[in-house]
MIDOSE-1310 file (N, C-alpha, C; in nm, 2 decimals, decimal comma, always signed):
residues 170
xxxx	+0,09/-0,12/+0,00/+0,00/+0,00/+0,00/+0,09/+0,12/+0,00; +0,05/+0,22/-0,09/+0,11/+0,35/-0,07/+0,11/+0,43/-0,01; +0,18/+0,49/+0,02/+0,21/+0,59/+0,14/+0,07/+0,67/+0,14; +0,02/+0,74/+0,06/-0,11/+0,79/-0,01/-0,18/+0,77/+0,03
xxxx	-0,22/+0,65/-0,03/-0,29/+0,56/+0,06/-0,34/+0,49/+0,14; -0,23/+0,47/+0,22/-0,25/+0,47/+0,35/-0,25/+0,57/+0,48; -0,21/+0,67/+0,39/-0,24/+0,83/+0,53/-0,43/+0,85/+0,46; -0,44/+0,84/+0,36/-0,56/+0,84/+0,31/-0,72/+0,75/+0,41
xxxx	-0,64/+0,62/+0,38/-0,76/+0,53/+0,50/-0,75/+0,55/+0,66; -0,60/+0,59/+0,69/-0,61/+0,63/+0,86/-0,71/+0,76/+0,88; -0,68/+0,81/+0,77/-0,77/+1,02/+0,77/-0,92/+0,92/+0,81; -0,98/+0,88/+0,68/-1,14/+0,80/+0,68/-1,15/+0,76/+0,77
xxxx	-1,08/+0,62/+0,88/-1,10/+0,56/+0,94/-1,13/+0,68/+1,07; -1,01/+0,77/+1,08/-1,04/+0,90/+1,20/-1,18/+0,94/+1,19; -1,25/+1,01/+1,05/-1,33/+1,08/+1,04/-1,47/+0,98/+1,06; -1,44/+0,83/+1,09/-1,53/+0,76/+1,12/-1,57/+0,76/+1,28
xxxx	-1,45/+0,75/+1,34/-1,41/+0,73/+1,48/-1,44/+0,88/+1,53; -1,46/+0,98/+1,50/-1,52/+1,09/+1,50/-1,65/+1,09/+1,50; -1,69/+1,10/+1,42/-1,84/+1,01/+1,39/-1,85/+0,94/+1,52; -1,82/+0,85/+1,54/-1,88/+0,76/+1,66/-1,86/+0,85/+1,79
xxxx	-1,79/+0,90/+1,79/-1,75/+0,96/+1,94/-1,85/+1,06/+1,94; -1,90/+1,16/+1,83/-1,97/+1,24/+1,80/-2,16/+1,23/+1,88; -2,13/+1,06/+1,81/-2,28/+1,00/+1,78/-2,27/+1,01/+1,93; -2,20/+0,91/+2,04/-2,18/+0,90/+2,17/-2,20/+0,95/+2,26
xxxx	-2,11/+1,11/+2,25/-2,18/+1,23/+2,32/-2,27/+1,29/+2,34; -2,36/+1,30/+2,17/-2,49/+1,39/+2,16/-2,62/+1,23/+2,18; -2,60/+1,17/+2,25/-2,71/+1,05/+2,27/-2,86/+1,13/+2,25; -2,86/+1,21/+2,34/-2,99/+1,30/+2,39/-3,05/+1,34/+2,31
xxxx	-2,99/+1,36/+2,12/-3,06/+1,39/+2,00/-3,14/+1,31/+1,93; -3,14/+1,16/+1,98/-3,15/+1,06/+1,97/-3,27/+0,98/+2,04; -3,37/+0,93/+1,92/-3,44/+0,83/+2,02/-3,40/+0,69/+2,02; -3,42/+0,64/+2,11/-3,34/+0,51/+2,14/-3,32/+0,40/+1,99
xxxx	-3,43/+0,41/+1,90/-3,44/+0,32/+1,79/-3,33/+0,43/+1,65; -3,34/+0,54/+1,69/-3,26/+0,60/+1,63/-3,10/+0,58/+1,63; -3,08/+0,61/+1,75/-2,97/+0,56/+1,84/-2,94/+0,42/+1,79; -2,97/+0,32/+1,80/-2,96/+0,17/+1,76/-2,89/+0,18/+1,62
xxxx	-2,98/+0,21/+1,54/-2,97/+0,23/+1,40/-2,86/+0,28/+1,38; -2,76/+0,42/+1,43/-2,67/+0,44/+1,36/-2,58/+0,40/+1,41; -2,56/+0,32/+1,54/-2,48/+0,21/+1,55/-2,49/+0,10/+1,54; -2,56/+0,07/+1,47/-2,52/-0,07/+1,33/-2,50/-0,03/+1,24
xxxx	-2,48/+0,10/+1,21/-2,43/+0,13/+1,06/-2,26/+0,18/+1,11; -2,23/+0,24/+1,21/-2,08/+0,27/+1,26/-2,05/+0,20/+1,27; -2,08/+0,09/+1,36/-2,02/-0,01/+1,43/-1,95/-0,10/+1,32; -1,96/-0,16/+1,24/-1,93/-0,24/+1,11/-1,81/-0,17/+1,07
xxxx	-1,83/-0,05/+1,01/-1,74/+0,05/+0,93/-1,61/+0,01/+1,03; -1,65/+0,04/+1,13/-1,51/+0,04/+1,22/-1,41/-0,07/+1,25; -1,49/-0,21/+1,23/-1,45/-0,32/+1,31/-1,35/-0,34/+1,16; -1,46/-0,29/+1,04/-1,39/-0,35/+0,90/-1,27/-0,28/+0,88
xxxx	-1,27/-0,09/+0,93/-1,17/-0,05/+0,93/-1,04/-0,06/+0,98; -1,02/-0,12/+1,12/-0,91/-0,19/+1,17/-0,89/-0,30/+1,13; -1,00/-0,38/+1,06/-0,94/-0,45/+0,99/-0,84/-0,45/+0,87; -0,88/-0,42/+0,83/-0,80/-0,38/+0,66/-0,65/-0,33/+0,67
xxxx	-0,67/-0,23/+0,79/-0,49/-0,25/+0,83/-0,45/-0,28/+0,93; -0,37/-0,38/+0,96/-0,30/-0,41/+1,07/-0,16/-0,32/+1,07; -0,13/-0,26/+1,13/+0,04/-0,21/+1,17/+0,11/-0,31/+1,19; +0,26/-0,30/+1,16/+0,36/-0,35/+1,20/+0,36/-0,34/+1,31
xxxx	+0,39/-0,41/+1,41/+0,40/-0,42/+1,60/+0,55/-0,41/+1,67; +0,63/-0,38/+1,54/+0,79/-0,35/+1,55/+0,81/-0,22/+1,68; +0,70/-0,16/+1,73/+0,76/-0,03/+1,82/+0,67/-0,03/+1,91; +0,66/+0,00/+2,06/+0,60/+0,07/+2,11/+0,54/+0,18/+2,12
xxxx	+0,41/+0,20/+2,17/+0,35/+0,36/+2,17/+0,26/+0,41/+2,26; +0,32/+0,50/+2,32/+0,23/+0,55/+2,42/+0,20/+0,70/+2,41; +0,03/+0,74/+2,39/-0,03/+0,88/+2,41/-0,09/+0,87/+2,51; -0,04/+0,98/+2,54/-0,15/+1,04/+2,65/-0,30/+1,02/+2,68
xxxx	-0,39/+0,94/+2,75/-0,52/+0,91/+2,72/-0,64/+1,04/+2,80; -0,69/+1,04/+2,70/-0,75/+1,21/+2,72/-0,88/+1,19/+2,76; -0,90/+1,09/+2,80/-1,08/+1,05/+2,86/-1,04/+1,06/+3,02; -1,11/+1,10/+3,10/-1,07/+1,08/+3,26/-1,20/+0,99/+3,32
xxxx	-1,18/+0,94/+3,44/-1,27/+0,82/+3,43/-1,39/+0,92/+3,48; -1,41/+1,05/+3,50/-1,56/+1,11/+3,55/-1,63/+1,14/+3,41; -1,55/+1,13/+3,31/-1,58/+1,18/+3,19/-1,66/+1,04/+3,12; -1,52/+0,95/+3,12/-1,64/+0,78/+3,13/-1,76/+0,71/+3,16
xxxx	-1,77/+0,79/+3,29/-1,86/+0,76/+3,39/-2,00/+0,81/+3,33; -1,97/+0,93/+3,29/-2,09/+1,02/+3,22/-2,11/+0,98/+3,08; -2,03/+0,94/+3,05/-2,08/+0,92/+2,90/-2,18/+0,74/+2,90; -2,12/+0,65/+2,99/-2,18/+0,54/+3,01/-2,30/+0,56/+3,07
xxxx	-2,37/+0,67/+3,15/-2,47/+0,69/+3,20/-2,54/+0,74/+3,08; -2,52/+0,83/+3,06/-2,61/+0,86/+2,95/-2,70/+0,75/+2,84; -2,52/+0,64/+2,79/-2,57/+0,52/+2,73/-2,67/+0,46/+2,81; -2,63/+0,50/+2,88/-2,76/+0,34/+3,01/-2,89/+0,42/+3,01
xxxx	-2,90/+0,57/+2,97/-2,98/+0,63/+3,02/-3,11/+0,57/+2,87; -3,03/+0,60/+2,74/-3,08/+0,59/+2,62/-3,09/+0,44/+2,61; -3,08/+0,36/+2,65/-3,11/+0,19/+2,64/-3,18/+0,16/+2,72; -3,20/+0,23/+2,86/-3,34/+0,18/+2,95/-3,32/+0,04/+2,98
xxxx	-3,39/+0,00/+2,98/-3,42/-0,18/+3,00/-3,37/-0,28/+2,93; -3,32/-0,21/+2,81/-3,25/-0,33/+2,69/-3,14/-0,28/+2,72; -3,04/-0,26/+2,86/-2,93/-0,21/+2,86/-2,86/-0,35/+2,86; -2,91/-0,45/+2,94/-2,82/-0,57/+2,98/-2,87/-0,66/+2,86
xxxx	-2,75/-0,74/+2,81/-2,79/-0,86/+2,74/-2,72/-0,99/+2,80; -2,69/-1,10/+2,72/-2,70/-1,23/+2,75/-2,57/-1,27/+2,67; -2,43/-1,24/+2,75/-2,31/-1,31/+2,66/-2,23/-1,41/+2,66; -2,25/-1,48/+2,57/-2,16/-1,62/+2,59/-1,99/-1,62/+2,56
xxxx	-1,94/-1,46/+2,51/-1,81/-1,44/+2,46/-1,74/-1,38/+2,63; -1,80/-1,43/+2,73/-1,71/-1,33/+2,83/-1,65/-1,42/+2,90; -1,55/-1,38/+2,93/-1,41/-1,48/+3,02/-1,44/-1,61/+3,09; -1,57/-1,53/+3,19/-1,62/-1,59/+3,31/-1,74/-1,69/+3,29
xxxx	-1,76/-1,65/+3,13/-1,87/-1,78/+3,14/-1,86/-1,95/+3,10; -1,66/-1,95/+3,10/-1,64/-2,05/+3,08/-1,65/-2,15/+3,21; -1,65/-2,06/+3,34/-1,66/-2,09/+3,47/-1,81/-2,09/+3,52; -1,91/-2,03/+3,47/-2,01/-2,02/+3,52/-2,14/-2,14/+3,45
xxxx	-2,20/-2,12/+3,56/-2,32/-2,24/+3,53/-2,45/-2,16/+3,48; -2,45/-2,04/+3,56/-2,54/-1,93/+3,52/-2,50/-1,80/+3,41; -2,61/-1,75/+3,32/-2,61/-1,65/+3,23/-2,52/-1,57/+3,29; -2,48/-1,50/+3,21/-2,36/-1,34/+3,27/-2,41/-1,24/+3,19
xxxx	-2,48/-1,15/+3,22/-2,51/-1,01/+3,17/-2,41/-0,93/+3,18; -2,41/-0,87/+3,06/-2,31/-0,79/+2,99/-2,40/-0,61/+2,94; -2,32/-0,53/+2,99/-2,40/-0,38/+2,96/-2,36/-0,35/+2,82; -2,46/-0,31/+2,75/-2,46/-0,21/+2,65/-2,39/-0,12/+2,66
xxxx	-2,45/-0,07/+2,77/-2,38/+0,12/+2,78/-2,21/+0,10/+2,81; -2,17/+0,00/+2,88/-2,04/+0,02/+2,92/-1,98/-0,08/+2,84; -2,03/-0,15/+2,71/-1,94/-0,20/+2,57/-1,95/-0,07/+2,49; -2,01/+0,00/+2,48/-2,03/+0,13/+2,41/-1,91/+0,19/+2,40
xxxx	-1,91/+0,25/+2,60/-1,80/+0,36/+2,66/-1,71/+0,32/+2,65; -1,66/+0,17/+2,65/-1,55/+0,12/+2,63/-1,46/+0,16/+2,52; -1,57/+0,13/+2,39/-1,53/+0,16/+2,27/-1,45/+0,31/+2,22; -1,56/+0,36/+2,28/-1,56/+0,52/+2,27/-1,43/+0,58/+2,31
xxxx	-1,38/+0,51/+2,46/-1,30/+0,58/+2,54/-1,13/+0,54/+2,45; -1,18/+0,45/+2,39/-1,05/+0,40/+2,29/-1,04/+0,50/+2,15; -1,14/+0,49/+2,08/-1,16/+0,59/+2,01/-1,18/+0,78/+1,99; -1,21/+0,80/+2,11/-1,22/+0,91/+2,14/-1,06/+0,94/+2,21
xxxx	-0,96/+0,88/+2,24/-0,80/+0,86/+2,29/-0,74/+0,87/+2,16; -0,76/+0,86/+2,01/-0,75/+0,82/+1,94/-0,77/+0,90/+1,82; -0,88/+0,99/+1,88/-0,93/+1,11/+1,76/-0,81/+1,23/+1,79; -0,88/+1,23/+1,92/-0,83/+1,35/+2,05/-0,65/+1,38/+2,03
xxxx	-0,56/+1,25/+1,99/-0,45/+1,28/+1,99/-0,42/+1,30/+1,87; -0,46/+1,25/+1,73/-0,51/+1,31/+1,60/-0,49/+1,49/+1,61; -0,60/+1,53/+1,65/-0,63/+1,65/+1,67/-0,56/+1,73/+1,75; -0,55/+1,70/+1,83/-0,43/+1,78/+1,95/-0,28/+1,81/+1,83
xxxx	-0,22/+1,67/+1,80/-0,12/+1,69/+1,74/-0,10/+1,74/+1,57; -0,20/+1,78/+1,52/-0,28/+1,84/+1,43/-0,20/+1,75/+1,32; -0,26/+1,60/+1,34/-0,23/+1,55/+1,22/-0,08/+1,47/+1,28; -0,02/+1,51/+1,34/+0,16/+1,44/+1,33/+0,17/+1,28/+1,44
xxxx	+0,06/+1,31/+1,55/+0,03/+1,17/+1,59/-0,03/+1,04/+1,49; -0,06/+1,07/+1,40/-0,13/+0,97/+1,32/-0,15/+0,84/+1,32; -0,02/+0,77/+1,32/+0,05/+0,66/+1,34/+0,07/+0,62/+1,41; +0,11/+0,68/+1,49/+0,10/+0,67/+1,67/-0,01/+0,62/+1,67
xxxx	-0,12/+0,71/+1,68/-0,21/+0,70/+1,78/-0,30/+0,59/+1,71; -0,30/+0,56/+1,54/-0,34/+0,45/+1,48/-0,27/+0,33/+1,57; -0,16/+0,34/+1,58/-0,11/+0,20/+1,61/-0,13/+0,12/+1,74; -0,13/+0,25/+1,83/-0,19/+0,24/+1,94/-0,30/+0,18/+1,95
xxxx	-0,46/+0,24/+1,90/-0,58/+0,19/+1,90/-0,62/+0,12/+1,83; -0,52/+0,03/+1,73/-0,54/-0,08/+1,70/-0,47/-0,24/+1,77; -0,38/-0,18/+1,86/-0,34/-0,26/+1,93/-0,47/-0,31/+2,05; -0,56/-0,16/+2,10/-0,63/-0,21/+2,22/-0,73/-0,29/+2,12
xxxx	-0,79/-0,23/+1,99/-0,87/-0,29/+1,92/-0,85/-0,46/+1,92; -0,74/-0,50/+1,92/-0,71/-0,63/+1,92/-0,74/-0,70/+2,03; -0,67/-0,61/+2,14/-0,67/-0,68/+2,26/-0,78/-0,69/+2,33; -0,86/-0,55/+2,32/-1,01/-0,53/+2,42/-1,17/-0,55/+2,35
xxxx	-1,13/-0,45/+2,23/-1,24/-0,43/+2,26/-1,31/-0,51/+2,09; -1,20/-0,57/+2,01/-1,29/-0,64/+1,87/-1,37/-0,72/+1,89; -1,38/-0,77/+2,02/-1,45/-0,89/+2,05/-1,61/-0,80/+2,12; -1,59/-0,70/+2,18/-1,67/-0,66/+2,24/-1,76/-0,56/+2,14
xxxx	-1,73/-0,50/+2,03/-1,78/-0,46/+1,93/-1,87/-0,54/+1,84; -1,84/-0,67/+1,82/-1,94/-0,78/+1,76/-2,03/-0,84/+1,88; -1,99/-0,83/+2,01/-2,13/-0,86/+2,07/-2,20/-0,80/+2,09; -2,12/-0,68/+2,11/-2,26/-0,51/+2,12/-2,41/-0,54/+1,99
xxxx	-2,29/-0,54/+1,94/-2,38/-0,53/+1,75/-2,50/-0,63/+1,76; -2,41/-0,75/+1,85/-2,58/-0,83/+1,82/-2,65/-0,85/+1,87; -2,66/-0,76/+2,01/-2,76/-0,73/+2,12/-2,79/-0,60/+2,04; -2,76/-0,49/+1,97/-2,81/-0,39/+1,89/-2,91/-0,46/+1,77
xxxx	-2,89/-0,52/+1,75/-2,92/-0,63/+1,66/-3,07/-0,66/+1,66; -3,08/-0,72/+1,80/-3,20/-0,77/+1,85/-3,26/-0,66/+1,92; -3,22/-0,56/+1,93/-3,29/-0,47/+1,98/-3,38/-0,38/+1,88; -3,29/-0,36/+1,77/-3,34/-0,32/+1,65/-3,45/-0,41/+1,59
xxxx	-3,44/-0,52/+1,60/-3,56/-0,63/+1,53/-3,69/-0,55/+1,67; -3,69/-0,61/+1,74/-3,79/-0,59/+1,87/-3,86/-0,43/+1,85; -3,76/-0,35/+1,83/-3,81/-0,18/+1,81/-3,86/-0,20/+1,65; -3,84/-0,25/+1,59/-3,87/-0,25/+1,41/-4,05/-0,32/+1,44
xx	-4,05/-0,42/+1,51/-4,18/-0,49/+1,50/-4,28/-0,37/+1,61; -4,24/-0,32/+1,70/-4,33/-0,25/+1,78/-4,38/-0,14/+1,73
């Protein structure tokens, strides 16, 4: 891939991740089936975007993370605020359910903030560094992408999933 080209998909992939952080913050514009909806249309873009490029893992990187946890706190409430009752779902992808005999509920709102708080670490140093973090901060949040949260982004989706079928029939 060319150089071009590849500062070209990191830009898109940002202005996606933007987008989502965007959608995140302003919840309250949003009715909950609305809300749903354009995170099943984000949510994909994104998972497909880190996909497509992986970085070399040749270096370490560390930015500064620009989310503070009262800022997290708030943003996951709000999620929980806009999901109501379909906040909890039913996951079979979590650590503990290889140990457990009983269901494990998993929050919506705080696979969301999770997301977010990766992504919004991610725009935020983009921006701050007006462009010269790029790579960095790509390489960085596709590292956590790996490690935290790709797994957590396809279960969100399909508890969004089902929530969207249930809101579509009502």
């Amino acid at each position: 891939m060319s150089e071009d080209n590849y500062r070209t998909q990191l830009l898109n992939l940002t202005a996606l991740a933007a987008e989502y952080c965007n959608t995140i913050e302003n919840t309250q514009e949003y009715t909950r089936g609305e809300f749903v909806s354009k995170m099943l249309i984000l949510l994909p873009k994104i998972y497909v975007g880190f996909l497509e490029y992986s970085p070399a893992q040749d270096e370490e990187y560390y930015l500064q993370p620009h989310i503070d946890e009262d800022y997290y706190e708030s943003i996951r409430r709000r999620l929980e605020d806009i999901m109501g009752s379909e906040d909890v779902y039913l996951e079979t992808f979590v650590e503990d359910m290889k140990y457990s005999d009983t269901p494990i509920g998993v929050s919506i709102s705080e696979s969301l903030a999770d997301i977010f708080q990766s992504l919004y670490n991610f725009v935020y140093s983009i921006r701050e560094s007006e462009g010269e973090n790029l790579t960095e901060a790509y390489c960085l949040c596709h590292e956590e992408f790996d490690e935290f949260w790709a797994q957590t982004l396809c279960n969100v989706m399909g508890a969004l999933n089902s929530i969207r079928n249930v809101t579509d029939v009502e």
